[in-house]
C-alpha positions in Angstrom: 7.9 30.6 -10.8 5.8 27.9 -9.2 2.5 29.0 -7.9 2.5 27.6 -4.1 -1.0 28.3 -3.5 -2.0 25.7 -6.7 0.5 23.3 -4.5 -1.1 23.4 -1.5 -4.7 23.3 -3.2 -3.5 20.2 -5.0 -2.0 19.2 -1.4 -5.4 19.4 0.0 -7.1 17.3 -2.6 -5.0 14.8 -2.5 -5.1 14.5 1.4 -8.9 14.8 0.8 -9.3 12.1 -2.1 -6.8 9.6 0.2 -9.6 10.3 2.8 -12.3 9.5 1.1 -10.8 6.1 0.0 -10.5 5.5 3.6 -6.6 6.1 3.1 -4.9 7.2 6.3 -1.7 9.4 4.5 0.2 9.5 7.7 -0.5 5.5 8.7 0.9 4.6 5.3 3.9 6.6 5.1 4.8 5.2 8.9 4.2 1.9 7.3 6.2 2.2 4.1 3.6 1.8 2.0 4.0 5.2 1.0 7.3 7.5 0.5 7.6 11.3 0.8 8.8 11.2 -3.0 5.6 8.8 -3.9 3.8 11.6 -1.8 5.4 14.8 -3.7 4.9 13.1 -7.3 1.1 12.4 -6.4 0.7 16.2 -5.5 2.8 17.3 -8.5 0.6 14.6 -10.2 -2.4 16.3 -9.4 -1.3 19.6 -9.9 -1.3 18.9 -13.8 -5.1 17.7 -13.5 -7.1 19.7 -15.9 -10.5 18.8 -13.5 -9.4 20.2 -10.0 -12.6 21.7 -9.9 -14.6 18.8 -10.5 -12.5 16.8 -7.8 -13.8 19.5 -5.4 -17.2 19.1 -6.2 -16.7 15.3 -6.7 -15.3 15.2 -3.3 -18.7 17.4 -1.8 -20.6 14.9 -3.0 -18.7 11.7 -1.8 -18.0 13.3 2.3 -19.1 9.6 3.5 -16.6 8.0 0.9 -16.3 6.2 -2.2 -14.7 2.5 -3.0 -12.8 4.7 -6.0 -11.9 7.8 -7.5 -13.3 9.7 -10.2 -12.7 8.5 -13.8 -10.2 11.5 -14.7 -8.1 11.2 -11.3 -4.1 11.1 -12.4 -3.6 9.4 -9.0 -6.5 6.1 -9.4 -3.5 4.1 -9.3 -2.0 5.1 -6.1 -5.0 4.8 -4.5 -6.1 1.7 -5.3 -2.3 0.4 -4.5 -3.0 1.7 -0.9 -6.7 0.7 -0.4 -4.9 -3.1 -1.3 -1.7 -3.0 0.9 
């Protein structure tokens, strides 16, 4: 069975990497620049991530942004498609 707790961790940094690009979630899904599926497979994306704890403390250390994710984030893409639409 699926852990939900690793879900909603994964959840969270997700929401919090989208954050620090300066990514509004919520703005881009009620813009369509952003589907609940594209949403789930990011999560699900990041749930595979071998570095979750580095994101945390990658995401400690950039609170007042960053122009891009770390080198090992599965969802780079995703982001930069949203920091450009």
């Amino acid at each position: 069975m699926f852990n939900l707790s690793k879900l909603d961790r994964h959840e969270k940094l997700v929401d919090r990497m989208a954050e620090t690009q300066g990514i509004d979630i919520g703005e881009e899904m009620m813009r369509g620049h952003l589907s609940a599926n594209d949403l789930r497979s990011a999560v699900f994306s990041c749930t595979a991530c071998t570095h979750a704890d580095d994101c945390v403390h990658w995401l400690e250390d950039h609170k007042d942004g960053a122009s891009q994710t770390p080198d090992y984030c599965r969802n780079a893409g995703l982001f930069r498609a949203l920091r450009e639409a």
